[in-house]
VOBA-1610 file (N, C-alpha, C; in pm, whole numbers, padded with zeros to 5 digits, always signed):
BEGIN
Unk+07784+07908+08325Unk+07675+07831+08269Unk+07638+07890+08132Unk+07586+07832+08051Unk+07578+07875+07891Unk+07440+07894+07930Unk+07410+08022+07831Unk+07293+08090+07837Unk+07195+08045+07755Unk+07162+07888+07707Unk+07037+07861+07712Unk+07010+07765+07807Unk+07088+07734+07889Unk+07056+07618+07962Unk+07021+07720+08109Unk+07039+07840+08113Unk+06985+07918+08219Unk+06800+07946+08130Unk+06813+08003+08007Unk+06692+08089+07924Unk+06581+07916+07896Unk+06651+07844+07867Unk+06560+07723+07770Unk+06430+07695+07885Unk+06486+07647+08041Unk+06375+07614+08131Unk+06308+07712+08169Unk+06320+07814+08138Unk+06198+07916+08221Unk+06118+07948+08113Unk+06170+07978+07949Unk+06128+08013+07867Unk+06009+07863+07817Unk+06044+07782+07864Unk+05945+07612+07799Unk+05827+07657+07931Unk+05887+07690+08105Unk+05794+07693+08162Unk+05698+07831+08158Unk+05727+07955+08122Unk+05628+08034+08097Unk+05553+07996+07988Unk+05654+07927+07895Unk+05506+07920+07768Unk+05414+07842+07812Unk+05455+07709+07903Unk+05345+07596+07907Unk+05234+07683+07988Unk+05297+07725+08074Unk+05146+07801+08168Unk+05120+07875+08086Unk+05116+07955+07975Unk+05027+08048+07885Unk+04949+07958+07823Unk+04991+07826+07749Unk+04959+07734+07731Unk+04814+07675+07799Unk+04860+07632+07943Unk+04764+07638+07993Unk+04612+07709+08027Unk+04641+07832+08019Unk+04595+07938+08052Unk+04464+07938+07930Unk+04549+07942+07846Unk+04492+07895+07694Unk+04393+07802+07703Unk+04442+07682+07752Unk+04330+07525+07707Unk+04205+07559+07793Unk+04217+07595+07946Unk+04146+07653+08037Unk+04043+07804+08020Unk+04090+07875+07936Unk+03993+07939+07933Unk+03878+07959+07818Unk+03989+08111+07718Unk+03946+08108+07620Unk+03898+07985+07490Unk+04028+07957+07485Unk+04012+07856+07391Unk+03908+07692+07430Unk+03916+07660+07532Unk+03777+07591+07634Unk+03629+07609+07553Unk+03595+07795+07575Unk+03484+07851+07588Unk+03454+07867+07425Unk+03549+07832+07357Unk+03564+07879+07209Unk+03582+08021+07120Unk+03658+08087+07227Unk+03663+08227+07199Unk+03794+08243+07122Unk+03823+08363+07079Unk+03925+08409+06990Unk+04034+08461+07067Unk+04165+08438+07051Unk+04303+08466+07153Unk+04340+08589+07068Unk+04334+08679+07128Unk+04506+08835+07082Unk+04612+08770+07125Unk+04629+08739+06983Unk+04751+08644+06978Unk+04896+08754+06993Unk+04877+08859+06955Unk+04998+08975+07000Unk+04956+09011+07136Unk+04874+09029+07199Unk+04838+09065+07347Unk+04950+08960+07446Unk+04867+08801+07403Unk+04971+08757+07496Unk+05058+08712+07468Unk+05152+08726+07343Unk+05266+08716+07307Unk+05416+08853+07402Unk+05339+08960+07400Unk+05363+09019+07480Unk+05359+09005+07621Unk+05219+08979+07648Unk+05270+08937+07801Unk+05357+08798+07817Unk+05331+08740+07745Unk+05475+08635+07744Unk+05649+08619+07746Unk+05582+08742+07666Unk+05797+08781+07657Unk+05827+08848+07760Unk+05746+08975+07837Unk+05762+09022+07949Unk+05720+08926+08071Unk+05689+08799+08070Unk+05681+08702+08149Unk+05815+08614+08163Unk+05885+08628+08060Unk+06028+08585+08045Unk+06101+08644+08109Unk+06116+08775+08042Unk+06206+08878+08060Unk+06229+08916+08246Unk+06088+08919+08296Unk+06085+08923+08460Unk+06173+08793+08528Unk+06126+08666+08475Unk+06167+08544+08558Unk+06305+08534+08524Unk+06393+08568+08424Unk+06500+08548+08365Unk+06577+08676+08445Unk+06580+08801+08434Unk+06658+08890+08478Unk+06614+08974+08624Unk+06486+08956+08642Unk+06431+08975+08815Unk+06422+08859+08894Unk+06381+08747+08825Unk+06358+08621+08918Unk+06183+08649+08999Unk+06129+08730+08923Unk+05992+08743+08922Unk+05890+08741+08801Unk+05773+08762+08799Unk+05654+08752+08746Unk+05631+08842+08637Unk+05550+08873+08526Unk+05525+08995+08526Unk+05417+09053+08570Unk+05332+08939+08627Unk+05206+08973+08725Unk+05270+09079+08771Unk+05376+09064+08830Unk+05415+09098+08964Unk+05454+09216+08970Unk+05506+09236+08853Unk+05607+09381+08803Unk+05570+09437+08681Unk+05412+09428+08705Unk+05352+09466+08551Unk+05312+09591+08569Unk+05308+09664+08640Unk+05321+09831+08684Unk+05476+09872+08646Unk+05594+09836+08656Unk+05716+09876+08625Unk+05712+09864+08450Unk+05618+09765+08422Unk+05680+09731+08284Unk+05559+09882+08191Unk+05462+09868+08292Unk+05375+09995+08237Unk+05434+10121+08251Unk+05514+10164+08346Unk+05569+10282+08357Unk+05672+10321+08235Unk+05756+10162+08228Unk+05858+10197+08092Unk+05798+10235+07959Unk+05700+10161+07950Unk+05595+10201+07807Unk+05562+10328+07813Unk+05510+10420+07939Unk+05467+10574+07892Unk+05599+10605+07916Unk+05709+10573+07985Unk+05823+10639+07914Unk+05887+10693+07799Unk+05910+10478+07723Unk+05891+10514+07592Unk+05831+10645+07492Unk+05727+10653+07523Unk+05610+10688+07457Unk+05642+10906+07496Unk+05710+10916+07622Unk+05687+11048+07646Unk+05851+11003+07576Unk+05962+11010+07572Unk+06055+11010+07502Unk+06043+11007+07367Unk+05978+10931+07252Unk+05959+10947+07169Unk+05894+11081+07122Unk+05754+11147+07192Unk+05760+11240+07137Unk+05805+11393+07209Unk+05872+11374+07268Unk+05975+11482+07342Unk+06059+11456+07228Unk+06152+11387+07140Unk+06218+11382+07080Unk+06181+11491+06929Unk+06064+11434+06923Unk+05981+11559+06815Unk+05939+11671+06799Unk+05946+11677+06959Unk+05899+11851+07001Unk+06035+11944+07046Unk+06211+11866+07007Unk+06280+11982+07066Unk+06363+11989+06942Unk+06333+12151+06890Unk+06424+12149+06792Unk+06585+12146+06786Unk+06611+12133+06721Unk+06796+12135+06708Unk+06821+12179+06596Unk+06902+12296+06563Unk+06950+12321+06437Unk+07038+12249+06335Unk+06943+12198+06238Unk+07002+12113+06132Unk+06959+11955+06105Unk+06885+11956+06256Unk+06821+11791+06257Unk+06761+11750+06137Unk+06692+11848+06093Unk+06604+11795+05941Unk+06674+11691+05850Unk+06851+11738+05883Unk+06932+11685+05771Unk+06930+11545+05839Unk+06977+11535+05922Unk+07026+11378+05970Unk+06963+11287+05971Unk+06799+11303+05950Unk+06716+11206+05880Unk+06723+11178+05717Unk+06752+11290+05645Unk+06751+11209+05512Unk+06912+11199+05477Unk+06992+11213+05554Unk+07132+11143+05550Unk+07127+11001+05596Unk+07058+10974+05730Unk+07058+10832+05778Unk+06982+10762+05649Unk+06851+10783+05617Unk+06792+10723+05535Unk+06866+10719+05372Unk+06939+10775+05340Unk+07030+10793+05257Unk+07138+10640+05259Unk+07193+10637+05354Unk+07276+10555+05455Unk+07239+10434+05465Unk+07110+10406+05507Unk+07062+10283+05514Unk+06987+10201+05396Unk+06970+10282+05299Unk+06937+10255+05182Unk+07063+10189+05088Unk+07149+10270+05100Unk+07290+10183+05039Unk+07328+10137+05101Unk+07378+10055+05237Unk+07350+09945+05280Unk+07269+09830+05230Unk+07152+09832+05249Unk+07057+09778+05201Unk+07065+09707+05033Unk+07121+09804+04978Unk+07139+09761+04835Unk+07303+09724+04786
//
């Protein structure tokens, strides 16, 4: 099966219920939407129904655990030295700059 005709219907039906969610509450009452808040929970509303075949209601503790993951990985990454690392940042950035140009 080609992979929008699996992604296109779940991705039209999570948006409409955010959608919904939308006409019904906030926007109803005349309040202001975090429009990145639930853009996020939207894509992780995808991402569940598409590759779990669940919610992210549902599995929104798993998706919280990966975030302080993230987050302790990133700065574990900063706190272990390695001899010479200093360099391989202004080589990459070196690197991606001529690319770039």
């Amino acid at each position: 099966m080609i992979f929008g005709q699996v992604m296109l219907p779940t991705m039209a039906s999570c948006t409409a219920a955010m959608m919904e969610q939308w006409k019904l509450g906030p926007v109803a009452q005349g309040h202001d939407i975090d429009v990145h808040a639930e853009f996020k929970r939207l894509t992780a509303d995808i991402i569940a129904h598409t590759a779990f075949g669940s919610s992210y209601a549902e599995g929104k503790r798993v998706f919280e655990l990966q975030h302080e993951q993230q987050i302790i990985l990133h700065k574990s990454f900063y706190s272990v030295y390695i001899p010479g690392m200093r360099y391989f940042k202004k080589i990459y950035l070196t690197h991606t700059y001529i690319k770039m140009y």
